[in-house]
Backbone atoms as SQL, in Angstrom:
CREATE TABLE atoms (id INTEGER PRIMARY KEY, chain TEXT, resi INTEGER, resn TEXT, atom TEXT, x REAL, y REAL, z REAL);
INSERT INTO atoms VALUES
  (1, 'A', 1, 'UNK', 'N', 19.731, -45.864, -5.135),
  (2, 'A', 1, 'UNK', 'CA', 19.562, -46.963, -4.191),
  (3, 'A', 1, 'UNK', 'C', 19.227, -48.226, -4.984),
  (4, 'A', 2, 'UNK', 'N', 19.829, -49.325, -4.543),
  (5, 'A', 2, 'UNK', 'CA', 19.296, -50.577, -5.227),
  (6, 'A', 2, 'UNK', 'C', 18.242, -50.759, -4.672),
  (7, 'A', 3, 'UNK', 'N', 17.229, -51.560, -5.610),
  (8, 'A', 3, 'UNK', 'CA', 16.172, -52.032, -5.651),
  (9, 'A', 3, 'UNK', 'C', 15.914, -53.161, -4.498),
  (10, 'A', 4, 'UNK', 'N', 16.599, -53.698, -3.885),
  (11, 'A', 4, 'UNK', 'CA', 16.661, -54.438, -3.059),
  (12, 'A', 4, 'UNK', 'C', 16.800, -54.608, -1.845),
  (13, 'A', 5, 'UNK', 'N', 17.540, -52.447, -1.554),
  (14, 'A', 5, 'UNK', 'CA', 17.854, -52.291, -0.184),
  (15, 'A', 5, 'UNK', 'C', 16.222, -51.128, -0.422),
  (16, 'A', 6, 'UNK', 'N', 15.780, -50.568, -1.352),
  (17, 'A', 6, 'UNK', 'CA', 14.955, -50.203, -1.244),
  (18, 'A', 6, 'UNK', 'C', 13.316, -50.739, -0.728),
  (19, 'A', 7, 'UNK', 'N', 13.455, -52.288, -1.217),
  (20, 'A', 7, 'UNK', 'CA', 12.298, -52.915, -0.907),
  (21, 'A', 7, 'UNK', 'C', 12.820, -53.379, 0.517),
  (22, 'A', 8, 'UNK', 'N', 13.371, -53.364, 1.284),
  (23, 'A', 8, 'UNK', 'CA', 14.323, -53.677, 2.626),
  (24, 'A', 8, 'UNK', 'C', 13.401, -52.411, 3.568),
  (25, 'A', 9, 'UNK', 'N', 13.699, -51.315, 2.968),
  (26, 'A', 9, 'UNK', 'CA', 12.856, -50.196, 3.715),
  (27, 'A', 9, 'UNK', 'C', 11.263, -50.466, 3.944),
  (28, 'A', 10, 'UNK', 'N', 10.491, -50.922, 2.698),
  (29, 'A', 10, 'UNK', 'CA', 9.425, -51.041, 3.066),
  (30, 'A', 10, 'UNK', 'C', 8.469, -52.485, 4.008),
  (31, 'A', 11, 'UNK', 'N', 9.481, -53.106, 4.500),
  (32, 'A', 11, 'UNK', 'CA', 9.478, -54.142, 5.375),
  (33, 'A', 11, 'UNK', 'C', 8.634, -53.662, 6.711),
  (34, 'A', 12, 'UNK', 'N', 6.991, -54.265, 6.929),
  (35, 'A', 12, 'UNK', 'CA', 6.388, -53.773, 7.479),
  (36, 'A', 12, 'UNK', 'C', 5.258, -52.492, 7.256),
  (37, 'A', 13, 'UNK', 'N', 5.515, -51.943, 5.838),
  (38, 'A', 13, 'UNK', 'CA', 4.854, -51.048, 5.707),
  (39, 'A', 13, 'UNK', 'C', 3.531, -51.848, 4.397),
  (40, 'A', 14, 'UNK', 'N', 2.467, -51.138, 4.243),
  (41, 'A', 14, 'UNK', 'CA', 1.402, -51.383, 3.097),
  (42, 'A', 14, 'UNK', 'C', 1.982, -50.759, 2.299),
  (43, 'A', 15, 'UNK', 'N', 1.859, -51.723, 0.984),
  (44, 'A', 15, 'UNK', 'CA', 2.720, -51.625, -0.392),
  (45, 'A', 15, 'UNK', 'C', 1.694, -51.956, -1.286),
  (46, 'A', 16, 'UNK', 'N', 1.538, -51.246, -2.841),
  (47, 'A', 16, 'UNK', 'CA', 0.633, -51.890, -3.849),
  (48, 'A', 16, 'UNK', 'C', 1.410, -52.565, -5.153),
  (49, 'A', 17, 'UNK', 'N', 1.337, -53.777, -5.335),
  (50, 'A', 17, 'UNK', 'CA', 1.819, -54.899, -6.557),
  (51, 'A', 17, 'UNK', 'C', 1.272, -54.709, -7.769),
  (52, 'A', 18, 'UNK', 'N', 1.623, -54.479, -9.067),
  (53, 'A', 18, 'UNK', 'CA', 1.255, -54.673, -10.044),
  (54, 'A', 18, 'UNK', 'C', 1.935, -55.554, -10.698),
  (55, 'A', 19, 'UNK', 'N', 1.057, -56.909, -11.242),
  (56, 'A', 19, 'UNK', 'CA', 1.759, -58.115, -11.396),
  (57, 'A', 19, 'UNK', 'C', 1.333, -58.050, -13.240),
  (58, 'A', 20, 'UNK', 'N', 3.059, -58.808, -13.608),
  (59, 'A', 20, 'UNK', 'CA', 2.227, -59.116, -14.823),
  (60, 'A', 20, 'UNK', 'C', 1.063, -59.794, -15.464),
  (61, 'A', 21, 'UNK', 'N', 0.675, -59.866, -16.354),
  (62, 'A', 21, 'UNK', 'CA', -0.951, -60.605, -16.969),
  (63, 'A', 21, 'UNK', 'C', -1.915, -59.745, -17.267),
  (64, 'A', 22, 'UNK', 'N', -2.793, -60.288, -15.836),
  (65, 'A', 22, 'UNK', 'CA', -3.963, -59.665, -15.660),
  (66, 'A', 22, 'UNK', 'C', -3.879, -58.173, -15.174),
  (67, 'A', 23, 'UNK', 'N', -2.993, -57.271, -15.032),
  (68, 'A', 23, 'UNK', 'CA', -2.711, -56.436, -14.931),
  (69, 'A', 23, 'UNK', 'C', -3.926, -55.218, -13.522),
  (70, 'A', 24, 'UNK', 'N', -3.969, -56.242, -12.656),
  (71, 'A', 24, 'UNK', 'CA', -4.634, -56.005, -11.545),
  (72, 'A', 24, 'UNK', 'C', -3.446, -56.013, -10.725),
  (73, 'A', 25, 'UNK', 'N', -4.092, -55.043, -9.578),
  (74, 'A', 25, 'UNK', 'CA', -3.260, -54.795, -8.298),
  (75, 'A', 25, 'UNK', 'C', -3.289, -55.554, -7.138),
  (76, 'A', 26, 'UNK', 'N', -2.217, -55.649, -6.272),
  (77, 'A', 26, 'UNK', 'CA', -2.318, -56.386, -5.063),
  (78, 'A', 26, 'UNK', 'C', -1.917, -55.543, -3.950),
  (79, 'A', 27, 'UNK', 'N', -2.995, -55.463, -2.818),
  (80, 'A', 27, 'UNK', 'CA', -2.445, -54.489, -1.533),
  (81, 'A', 27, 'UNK', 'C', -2.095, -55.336, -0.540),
  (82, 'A', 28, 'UNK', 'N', -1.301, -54.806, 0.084),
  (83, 'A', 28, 'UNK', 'CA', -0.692, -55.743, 1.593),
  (84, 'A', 28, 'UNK', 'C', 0.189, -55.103, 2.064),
  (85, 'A', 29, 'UNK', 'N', 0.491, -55.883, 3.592),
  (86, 'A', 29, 'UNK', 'CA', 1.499, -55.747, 4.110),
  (87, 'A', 29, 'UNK', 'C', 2.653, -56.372, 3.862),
  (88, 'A', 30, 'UNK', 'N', 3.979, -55.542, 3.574),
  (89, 'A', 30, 'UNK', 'CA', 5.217, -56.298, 3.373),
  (90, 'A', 30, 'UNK', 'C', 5.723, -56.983, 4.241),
  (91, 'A', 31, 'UNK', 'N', 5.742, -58.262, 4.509),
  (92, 'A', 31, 'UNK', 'CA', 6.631, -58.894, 5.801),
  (93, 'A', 31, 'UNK', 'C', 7.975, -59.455, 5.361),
  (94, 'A', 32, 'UNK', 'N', 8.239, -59.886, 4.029),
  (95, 'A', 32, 'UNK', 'CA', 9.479, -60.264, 3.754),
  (96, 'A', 32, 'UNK', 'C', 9.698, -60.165, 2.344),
  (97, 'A', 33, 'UNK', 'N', 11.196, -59.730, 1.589),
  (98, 'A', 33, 'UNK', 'CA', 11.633, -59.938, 0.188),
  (99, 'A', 33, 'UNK', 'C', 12.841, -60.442, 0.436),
  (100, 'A', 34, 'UNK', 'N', 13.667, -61.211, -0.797),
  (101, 'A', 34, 'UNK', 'CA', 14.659, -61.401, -0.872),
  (102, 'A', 34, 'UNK', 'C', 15.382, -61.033, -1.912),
  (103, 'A', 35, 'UNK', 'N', 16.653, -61.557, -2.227),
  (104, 'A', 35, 'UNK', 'CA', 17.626, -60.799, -3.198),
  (105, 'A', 35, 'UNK', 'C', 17.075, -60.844, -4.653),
  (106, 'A', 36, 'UNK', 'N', 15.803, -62.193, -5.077),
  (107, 'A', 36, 'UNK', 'CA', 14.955, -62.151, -5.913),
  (108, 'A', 36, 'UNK', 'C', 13.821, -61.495, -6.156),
  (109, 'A', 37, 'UNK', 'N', 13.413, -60.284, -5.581),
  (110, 'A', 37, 'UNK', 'CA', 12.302, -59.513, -5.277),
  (111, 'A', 37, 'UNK', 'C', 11.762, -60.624, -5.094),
  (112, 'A', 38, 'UNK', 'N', 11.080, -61.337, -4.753),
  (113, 'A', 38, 'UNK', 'CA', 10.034, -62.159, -4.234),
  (114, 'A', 38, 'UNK', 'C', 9.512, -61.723, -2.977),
  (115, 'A', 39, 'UNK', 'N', 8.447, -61.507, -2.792),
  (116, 'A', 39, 'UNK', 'CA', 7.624, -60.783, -1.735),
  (117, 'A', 39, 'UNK', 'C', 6.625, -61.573, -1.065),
  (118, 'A', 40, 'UNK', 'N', 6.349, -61.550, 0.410),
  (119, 'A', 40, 'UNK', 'CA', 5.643, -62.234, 1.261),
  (120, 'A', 40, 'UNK', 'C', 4.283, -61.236, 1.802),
  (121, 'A', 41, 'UNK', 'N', 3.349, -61.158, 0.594),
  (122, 'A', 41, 'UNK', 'CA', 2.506, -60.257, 1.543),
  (123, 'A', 41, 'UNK', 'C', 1.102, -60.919, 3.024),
  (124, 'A', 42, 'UNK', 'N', 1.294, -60.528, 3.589),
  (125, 'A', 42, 'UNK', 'CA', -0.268, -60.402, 4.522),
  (126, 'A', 42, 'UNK', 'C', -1.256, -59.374, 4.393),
  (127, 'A', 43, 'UNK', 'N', -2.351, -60.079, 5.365),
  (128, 'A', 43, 'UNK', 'CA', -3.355, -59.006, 4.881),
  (129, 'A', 43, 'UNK', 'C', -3.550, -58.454, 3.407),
  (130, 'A', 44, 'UNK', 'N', -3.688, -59.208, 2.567),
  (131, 'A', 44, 'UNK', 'CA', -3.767, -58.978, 0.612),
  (132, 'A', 44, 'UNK', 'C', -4.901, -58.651, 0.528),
  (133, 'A', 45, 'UNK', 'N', -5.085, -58.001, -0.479),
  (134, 'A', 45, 'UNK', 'CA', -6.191, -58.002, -1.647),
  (135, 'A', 45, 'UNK', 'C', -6.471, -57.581, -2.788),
  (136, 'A', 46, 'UNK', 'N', -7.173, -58.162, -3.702),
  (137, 'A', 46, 'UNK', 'CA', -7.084, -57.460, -4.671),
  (138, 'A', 46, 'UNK', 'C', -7.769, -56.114, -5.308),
  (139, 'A', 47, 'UNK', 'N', -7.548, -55.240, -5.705),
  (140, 'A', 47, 'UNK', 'CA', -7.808, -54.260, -5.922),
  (141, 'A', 47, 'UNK', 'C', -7.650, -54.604, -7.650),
  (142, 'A', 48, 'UNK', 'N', -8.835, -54.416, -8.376),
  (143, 'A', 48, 'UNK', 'CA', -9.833, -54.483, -9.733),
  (144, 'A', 48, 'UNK', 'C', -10.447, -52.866, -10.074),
  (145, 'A', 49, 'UNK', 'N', -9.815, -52.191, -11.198),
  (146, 'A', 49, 'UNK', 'CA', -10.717, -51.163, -11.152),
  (147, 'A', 49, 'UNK', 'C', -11.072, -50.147, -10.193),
  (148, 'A', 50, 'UNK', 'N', -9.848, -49.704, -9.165),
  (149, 'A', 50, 'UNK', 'CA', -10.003, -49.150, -7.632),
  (150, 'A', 50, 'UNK', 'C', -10.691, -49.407, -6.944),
  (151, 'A', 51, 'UNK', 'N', -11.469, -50.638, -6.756),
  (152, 'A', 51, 'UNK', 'CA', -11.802, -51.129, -5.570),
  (153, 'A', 51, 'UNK', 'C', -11.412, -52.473, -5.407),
  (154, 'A', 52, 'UNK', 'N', -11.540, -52.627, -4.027),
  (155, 'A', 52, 'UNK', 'CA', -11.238, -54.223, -3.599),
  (156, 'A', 52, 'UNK', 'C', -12.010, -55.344, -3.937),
  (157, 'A', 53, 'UNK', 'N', -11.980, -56.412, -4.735),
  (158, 'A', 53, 'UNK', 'CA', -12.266, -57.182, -5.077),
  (159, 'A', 53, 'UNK', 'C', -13.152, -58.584, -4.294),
  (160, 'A', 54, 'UNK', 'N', -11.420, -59.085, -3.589),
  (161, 'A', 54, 'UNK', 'CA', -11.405, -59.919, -2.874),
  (162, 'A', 54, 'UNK', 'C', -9.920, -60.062, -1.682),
  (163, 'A', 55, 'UNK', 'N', -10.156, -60.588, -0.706),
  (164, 'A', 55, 'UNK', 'CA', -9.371, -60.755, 0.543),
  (165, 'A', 55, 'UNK', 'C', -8.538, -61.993, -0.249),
  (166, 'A', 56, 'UNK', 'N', -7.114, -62.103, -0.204),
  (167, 'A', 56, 'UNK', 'CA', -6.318, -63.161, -0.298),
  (168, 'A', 56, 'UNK', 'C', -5.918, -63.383, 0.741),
  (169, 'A', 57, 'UNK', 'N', -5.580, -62.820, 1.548),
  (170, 'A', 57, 'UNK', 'CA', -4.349, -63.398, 3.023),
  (171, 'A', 57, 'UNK', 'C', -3.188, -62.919, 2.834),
  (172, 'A', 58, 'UNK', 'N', -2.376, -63.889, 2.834),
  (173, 'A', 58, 'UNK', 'CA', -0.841, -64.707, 2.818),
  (174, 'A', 58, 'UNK', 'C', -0.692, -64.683, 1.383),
  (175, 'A', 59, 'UNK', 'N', -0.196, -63.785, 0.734),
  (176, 'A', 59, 'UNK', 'CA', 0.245, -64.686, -0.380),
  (177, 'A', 59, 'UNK', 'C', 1.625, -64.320, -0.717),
  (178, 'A', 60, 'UNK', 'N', 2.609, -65.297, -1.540),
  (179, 'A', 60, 'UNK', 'CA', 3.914, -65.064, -2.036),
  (180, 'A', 60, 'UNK', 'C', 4.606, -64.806, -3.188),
  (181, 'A', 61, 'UNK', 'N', 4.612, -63.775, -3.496),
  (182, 'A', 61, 'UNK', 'CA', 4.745, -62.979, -5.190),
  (183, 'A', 61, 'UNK', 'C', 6.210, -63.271, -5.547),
  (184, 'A', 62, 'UNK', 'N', 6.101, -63.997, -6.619),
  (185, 'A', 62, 'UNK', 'CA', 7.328, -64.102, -7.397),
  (186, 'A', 62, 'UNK', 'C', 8.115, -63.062, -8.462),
  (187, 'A', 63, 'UNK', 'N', 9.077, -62.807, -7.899),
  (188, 'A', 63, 'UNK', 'CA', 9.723, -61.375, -8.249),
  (189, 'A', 63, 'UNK', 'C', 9.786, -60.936, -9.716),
  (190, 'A', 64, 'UNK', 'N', 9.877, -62.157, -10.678),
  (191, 'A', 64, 'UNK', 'CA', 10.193, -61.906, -11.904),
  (192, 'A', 64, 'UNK', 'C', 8.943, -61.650, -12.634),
  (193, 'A', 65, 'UNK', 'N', 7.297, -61.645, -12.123),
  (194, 'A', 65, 'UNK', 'CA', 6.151, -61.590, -12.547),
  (195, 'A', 65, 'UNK', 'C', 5.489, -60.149, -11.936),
  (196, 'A', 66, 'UNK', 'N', 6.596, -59.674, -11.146),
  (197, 'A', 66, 'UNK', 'CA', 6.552, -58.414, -10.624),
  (198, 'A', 66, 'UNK', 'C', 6.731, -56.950, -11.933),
  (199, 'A', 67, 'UNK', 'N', 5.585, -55.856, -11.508),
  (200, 'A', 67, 'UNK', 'CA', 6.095, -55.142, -12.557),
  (201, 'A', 67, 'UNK', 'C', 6.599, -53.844, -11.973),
  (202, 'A', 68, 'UNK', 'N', 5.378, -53.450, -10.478),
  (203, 'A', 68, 'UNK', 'CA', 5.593, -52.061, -10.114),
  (204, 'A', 68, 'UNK', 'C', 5.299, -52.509, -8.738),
  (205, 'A', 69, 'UNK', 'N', 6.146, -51.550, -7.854),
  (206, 'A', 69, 'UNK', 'CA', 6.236, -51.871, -6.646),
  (207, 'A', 69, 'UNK', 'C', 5.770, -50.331, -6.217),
  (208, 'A', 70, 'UNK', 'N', 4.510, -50.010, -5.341),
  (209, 'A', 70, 'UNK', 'CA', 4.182, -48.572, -4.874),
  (210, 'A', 70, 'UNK', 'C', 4.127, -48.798, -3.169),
  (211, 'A', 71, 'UNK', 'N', 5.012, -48.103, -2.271),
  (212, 'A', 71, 'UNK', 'CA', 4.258, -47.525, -0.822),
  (213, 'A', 71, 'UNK', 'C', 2.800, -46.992, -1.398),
  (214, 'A', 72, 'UNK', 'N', 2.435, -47.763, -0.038),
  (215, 'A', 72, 'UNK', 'CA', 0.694, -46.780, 0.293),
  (216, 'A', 72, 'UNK', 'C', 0.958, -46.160, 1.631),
  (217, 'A', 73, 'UNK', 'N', 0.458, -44.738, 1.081),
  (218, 'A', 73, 'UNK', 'CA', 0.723, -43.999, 2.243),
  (219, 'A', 73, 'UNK', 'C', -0.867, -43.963, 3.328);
């Protein structure tokens, strides 16, 4: 499956981000990607060390700073 119809499936579901850098996680709800993985999460946060950190909201992840894309079941 491409990567693109795959992130298509998880539209609506809680997903966990591992972004490049700081190599911390981001939880949320998926509400939108496009053909650039770029991702629209709600309800965010960060997750430091398995626990939650801090509440972000809204935020909009740029696909190419993207490393790992996980469903949370």
């Amino acid at each position: 499956m491409f990567p693109n119809k795959k992130i298509q499936s998880l539209i609506g579901q809680k997903i966990q981000v591992e972004m490049k850098g700081d190599k911390n996680m981001l939880e949320g709800t998926l509400v939108s990607a496009d053909d650039y993985l770029n991702l629209y999460l709600t309800s965010t946060a960060e997750i430091i060390d398995g626990e939650r950190k801090r509440v972000l909201g809204s935020v909009v992840l740029r696909g190419n700073n993207i490393i790992m894309i996980n469903p949370v079941n």
